[in-house]
C-alpha positions as CSV (number, residue, x, y, z in Angstrom):
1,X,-24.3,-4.3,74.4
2,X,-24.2,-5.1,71.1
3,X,-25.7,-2.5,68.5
4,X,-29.4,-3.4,66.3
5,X,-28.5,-4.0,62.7
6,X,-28.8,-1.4,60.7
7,X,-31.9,-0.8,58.7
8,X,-33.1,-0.1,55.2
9,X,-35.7,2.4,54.9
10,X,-37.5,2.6,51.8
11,X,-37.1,5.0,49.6
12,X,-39.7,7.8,49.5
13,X,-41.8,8.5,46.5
14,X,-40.0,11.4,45.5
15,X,-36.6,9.7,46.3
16,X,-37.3,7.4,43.8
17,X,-39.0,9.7,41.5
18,X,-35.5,11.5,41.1
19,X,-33.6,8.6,40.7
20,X,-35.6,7.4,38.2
21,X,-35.6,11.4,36.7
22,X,-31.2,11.1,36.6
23,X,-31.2,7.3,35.3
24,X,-33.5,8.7,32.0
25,X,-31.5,11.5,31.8
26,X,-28.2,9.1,31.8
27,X,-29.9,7.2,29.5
28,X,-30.2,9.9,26.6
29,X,-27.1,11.4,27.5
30,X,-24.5,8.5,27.2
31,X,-26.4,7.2,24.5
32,X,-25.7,10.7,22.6
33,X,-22.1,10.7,23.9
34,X,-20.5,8.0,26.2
35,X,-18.1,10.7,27.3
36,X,-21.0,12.3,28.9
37,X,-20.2,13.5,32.8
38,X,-22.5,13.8,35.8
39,X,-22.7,17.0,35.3
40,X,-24.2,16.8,32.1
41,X,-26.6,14.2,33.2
42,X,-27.4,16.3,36.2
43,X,-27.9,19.1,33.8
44,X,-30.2,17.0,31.5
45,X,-32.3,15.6,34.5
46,X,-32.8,19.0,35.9
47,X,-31.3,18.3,39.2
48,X,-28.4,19.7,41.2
49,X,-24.9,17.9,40.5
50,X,-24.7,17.3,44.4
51,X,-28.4,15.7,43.7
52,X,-27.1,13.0,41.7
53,X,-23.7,12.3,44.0
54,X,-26.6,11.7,46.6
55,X,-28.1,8.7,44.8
56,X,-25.1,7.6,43.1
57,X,-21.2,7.5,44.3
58,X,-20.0,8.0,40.8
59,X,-20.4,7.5,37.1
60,X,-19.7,3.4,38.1
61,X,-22.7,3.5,40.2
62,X,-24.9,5.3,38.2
63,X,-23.8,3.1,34.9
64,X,-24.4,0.4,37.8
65,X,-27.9,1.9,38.3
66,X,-29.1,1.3,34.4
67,X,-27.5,-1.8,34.6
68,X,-29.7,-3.2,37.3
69,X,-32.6,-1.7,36.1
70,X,-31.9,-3.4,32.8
71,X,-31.5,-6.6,34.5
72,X,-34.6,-6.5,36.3
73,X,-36.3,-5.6,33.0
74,X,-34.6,-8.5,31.5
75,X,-36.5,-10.6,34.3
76,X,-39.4,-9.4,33.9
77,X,-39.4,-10.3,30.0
78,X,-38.6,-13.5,31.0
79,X,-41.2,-13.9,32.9
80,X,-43.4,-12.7,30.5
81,X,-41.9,-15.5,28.0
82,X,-42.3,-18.4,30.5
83,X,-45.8,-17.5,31.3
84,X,-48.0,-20.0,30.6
85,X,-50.1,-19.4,27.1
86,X,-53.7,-20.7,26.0
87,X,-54.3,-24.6,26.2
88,X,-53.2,-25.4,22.5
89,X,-52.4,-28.9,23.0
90,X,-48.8,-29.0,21.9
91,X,-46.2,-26.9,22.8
92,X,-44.2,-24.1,20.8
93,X,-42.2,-25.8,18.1
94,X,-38.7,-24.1,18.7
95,X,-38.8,-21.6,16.1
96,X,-41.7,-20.3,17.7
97,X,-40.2,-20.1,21.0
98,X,-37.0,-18.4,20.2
99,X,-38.6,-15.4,18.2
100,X,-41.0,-15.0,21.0
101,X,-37.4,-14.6,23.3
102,X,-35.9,-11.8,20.7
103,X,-39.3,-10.2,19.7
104,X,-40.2,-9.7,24.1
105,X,-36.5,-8.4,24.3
106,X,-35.8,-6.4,21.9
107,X,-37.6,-3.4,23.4
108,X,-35.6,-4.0,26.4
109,X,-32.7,-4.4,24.8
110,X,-33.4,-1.1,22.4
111,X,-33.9,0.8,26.0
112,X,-30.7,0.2,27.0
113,X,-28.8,-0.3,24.1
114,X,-26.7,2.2,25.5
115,X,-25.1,-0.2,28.1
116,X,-22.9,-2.1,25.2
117,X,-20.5,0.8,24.5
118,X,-20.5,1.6,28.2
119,X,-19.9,-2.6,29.2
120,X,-16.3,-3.0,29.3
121,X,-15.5,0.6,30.6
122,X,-17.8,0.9,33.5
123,X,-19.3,-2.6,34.1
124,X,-16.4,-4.9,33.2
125,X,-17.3,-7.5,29.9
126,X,-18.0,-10.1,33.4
127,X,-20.2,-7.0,34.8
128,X,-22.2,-7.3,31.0
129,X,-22.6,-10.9,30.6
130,X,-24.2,-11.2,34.0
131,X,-26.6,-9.3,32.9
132,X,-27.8,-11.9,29.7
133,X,-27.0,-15.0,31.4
134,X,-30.9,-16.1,32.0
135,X,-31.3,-15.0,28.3
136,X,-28.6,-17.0,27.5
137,X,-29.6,-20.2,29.1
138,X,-33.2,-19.4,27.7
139,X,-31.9,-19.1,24.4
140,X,-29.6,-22.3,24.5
141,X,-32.5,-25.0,25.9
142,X,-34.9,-23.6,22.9
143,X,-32.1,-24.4,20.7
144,X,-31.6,-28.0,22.5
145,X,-35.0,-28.7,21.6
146,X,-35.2,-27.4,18.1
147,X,-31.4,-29.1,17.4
148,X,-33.9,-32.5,18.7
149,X,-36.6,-31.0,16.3
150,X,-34.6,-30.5,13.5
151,X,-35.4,-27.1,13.1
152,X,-32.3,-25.9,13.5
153,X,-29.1,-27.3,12.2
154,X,-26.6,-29.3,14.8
155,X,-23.2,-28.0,13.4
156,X,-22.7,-25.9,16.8
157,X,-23.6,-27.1,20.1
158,X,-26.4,-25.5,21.6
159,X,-24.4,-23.5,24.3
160,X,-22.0,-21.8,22.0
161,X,-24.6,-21.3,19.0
162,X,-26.5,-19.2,22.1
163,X,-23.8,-16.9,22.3
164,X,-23.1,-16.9,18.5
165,X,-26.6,-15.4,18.6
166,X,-26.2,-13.5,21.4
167,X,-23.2,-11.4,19.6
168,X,-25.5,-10.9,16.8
169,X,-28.3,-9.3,17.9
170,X,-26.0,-6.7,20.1
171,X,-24.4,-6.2,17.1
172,X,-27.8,-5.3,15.4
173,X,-28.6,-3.5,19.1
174,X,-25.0,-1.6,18.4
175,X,-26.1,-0.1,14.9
176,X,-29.0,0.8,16.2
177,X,-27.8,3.0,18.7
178,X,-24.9,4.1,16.0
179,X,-28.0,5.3,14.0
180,X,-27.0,3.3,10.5
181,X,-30.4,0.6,11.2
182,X,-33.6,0.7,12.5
183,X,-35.5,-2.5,13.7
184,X,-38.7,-2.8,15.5
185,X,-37.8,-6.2,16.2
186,X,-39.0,-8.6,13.3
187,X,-35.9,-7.9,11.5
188,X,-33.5,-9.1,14.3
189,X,-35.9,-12.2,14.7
190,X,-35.6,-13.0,11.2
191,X,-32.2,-13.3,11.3
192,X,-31.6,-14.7,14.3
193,X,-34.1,-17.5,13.2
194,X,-31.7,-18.2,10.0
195,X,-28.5,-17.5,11.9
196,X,-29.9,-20.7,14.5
197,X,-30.5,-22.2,11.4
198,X,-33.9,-22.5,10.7
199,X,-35.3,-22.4,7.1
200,X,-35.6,-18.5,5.3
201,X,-39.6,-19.3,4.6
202,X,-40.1,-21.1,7.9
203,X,-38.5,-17.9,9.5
204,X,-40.2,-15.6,7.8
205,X,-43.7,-17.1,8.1
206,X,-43.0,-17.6,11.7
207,X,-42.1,-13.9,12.6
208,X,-45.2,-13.0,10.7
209,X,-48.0,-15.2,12.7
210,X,-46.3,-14.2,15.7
211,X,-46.8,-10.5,15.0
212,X,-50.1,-11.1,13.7
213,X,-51.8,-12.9,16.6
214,X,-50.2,-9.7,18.5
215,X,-52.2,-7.5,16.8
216,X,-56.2,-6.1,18.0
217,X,-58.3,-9.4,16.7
218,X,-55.6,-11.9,16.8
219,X,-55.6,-15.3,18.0
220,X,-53.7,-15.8,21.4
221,X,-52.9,-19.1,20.0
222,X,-51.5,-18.7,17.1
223,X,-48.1,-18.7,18.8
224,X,-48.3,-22.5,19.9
225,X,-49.0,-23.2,16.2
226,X,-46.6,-25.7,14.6
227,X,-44.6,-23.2,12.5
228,X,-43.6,-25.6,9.6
């Protein structure tokens, strides 16, 4: 007689509760030295050192542990991005739609900023890159579409110009967490606008309506506005 297959149960509320208490803790504490161990982390998250061994195998589980929380935040995001927006009657011109992409992002990328020194040693660069493919391919049809547009210049393929942009906003994320820049946001949309090659007044006027429609009062459509 063949055995039933084995069964997930879910975790309790206080199962998860303590994972979520170690991966916060491994947050702040690899982001304040990558050298960190488990026992600093378990130190920092208030739990037993066996504790964390019971939720993760190691320190390439746990990195493994922010990583797919980070990619299901990077989902989410998306999500967010593709949801459908007021009736405007056209859609987003291009610049529009890629510094709605890095302004929804950032914050997730900010959270776990910490993940790009810790890429290659515990998740592998193939491990990383995963992570930012549907950003990626995001990123590369909006710049399809402005490249038709011509809001942004057609020197470099769309594919390739995505990961050009790609490199420069961890970059940005990487001084961040090195402590030499801060950024809410609009400053790595800016650039990233003029690095696609969009115009500097077209950038900058579109990174401002974008930020004002999101503040108390502002117009939901302003985003679907034609940014030229």
């Amino acid at each position: 007689m063949t055995s039933p297959p084995a069964t997930h149960e879910p975790l309790s509320r206080t199962t998860r509760a303590t994972r979520t208490r170690i991966l916060e803790a491994a947050l702040r504490e690899l982001g304040r030295n990558a050298d960190s161990s488990l026992g600093d982390i378990a130190e920092a998250a208030g739990v037993a050192r066996r504790t964390v061994y019971a939720h993760f195998a190691g320190r390439a589980a746990l990195v493994g542990g922010l990583a797919a929380d980070a990619g299901e935040a990077i989902r989410v995001a998306i999500a967010v991005i593709d949801a459908p927006g007021p009736v405007t009657g056209q859609a987003p011109d291009a610049a529009t739609a890629l510094a709605r992409v890095v302004l929804t992002l950032w914050p997730v990328g900010d959270r776990y900023r910490t993940l790009i020194g810790l890429a290659r040693q515990d998740l592998g660069a193939n491990g990383f890159s995963g992570l930012l493919t549907p950003v990626r391919d995001k990123v590369a049809g909006i710049l399809a579409h402005g490249q038709r547009q011509g809001v942004f210049r057609t020197g470099v393929p769309p594919g390739p110009l995505s990961r050009a942009l790609e490199a420069h906003i961890l970059v940005l994320l990487d001084s961040v967490n090195s402590g030499v820049w801060a950024d809410d946001g609009t400053g790595a949309a800016t650039t990233t606008l003029i690095a696609a090659g969009a115009d500097r007044d077209v950038a900058a006027s579109t990174i401002r309506r974008l930020c004002d429609a999101n503040q108390p009062g502002g117009s939901a459509q302003q985003p679907g506005r034609d940014a030229q």
